[in-house]
C-alpha positions, -999 to 999 in steps of 0.1 A, spaced: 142 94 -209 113 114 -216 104 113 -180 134 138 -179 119 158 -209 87 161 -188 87 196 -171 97 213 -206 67 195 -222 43 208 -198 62 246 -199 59 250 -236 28 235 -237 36 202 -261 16 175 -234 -9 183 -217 -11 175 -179 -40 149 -191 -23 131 -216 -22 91 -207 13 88 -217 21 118 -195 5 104 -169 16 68 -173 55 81 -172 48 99 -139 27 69 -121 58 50 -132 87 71 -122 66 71 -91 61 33 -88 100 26 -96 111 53 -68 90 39 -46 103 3 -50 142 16 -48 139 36 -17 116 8 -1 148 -22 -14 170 2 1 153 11 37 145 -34 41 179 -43 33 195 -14 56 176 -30 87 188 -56 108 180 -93 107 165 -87 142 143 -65 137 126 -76 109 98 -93 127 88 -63 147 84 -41 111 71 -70 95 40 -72 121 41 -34 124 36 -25 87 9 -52 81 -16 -36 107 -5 -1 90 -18 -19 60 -50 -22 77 -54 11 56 -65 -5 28 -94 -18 46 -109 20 43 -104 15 5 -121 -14 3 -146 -4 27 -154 29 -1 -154 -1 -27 -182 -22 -10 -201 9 2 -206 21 -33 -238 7 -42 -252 22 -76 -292 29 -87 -282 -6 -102 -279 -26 -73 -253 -42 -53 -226 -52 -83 -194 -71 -89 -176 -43 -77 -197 -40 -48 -188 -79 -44 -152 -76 -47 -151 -44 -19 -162 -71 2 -139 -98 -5 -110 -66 2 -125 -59 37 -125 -95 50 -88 -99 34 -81 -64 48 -95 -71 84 -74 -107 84 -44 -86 71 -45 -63 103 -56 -90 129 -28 -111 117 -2 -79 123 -14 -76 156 -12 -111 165 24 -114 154 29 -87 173 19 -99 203 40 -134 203 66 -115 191 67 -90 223 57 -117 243 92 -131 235 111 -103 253 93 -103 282 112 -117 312 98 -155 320 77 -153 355 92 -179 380 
C-alpha cells in the first residue's frame, strides 16, 4: 500500500529518496514485477521451444560472470579477502553457467538438422 503512497511522499517531502524503507518498497515492487511478467512470458511459450530459451538465456546469464569478475578483481590495501575468494568461486560457476548454455545449444540444434545418408 504505501508503495502507492510513494510519489506523494517524495513530492511533499515526507521520505526522503534515501530512506531504507523507501528504498526497500521500491527494490520490492521491482522484484515482484519482475517475477509476474517473467511467470507470465515462460508459461505463454510453447512446450517446444522451451529448450531453445532455456540454453539461450543461460549463456545470456554468462553476464554475471562480469559481476563476479569486478568481485574477484577488487583486491583491497588488505590483501586478497573472502570477498575476493568468493568473486572467484562466481566466475568458475559463471563460466560453467555459459559453457553449459552453449553446449545445450548445440545438441539441441544438432537435433533439427537433417540426418546425412
Amino acid at each position: 500500500m504505501t508503495a502507492v503512497f510513494l510519489p506523494v511522499l517524495l513530492a511533499t517531502g515526507l521520505a526522503s529518496p534515501e530512506d531504507p524503507a523507501v528504498k526497500f518498497i521500491r527494490l520490492l515492487t521491482v522484484f515482484l514485477l519482475a517475477m509476474w511478467v517473467g511467470f507470465e512470458v515462460i508459461t505463454k511459450v510453447p512446450q517446444r521451444l522451451h529448450t531453445p530459451l532455456t540454453s539461450g538465456s543461460n549463456a545470456i546469464s554468462g553476464i554475471t560472470a562480469v559481476g563476479a569478475l569486478v568481485a574477484a578483481g577488487g583486491v583491497t590495501a588488505a590483501g586478497f579477502g573472502f570477498g575476493n575468494l568468493l568473486g572467484l568461486v562466481a566466475v568458475v560457476f559463471a563460466m560453467i553457467n555459459v559453457a553449459g548454455g552453449f553446449v545445450v545449444t548445440y545438441r539441441m540444434l544438432q537435433m533439427f538438422n537433417p540426418k546425412k545418408k
